[in-house]
C-alpha positions as CSV (number, residue, x, y, z in Angstrom):
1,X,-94.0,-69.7,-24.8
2,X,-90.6,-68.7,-22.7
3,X,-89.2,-64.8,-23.2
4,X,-85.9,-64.4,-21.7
5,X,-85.7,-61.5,-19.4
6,X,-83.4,-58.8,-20.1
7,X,-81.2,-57.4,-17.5
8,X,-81.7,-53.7,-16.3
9,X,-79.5,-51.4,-17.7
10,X,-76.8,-50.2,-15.6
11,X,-75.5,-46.5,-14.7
12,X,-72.2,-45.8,-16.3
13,X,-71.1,-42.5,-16.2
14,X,-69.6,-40.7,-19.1
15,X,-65.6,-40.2,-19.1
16,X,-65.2,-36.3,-19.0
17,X,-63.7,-34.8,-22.2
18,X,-60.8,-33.5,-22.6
19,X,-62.5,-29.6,-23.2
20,X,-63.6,-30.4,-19.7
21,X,-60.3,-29.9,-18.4
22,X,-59.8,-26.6,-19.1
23,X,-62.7,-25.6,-17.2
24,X,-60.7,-26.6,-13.7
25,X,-60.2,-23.9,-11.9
26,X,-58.0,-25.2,-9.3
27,X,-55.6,-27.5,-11.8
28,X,-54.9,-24.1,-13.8
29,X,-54.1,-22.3,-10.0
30,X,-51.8,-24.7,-8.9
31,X,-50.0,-25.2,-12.4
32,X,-49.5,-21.2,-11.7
33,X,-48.4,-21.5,-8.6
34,X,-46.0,-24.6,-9.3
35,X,-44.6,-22.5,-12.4
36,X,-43.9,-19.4,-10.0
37,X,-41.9,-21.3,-7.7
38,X,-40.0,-23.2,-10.2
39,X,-38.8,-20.3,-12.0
40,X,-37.6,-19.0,-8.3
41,X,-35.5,-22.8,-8.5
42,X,-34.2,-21.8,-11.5
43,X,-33.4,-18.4,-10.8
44,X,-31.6,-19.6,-7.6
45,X,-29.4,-21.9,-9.1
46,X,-28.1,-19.9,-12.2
47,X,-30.0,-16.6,-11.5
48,X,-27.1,-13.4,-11.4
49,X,-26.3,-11.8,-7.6
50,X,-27.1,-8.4,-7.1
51,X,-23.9,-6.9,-6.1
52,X,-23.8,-2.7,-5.2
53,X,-20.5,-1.4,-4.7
54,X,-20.0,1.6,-2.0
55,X,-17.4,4.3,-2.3
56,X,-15.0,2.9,0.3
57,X,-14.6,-0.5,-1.6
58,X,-16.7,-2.5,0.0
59,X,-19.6,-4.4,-1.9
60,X,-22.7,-6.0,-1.0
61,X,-23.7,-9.5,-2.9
62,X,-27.5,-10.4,-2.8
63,X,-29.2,-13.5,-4.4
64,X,-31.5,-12.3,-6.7
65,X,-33.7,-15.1,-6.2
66,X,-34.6,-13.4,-2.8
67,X,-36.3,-11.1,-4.6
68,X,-37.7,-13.1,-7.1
69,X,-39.0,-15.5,-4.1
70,X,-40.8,-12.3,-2.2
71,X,-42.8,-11.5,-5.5
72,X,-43.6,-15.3,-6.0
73,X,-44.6,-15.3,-2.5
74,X,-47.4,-11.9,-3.4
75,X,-48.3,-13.6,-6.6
76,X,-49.0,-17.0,-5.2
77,X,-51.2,-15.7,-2.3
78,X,-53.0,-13.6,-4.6
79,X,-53.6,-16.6,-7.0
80,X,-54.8,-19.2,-4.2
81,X,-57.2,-16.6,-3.3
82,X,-58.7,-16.6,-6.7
83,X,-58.2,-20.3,-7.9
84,X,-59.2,-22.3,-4.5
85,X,-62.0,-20.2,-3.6
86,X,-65.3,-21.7,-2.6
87,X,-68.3,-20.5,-4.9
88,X,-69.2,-19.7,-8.2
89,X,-68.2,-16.9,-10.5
């Protein structure tokens, strides 16, 4: 009597899930990141000046994306340092 042999079942590994994603630490830092520095693009281009007026006539325009860009600047160091971070929480 013959028996056919069956073949050995290969590995495949699972797709992840979609709930899986959210779990991404580092995705979720650099979306924050990327969003900071857009809305310093966006402020730059139709973002008001800051413009202070002395007594003797003269004024002073500043960009205010200068200052939005220095806060973006603070808040993206301070969310690398969280969100890429080596370790567990």
């Amino acid at each position: 009597m013959a028996s056919v042999s069956q073949e050995p079942a290969t590995y495949r590994p699972e797709r992840p899930q979609w709930a899986e994603f959210f779990k991404i630490r580092e995705m979720w830092a650099s979306l924050a990141i990327s969003m900071m520095w857009l809305a310093v693009l966006f402020d730059a281009l139709f973002g008001p000046n800051f413009v202070g007026a002395s007594n003797d006539g003269n004024s002073t325009t500043i960009p205010s994306a200068i200052f939005v860009a220095f806060f973006a600047f603070l808040a993206s160091a301070s969310v690398a340092k969280r969100g890429f971070r080596q370790g567990t929480d």
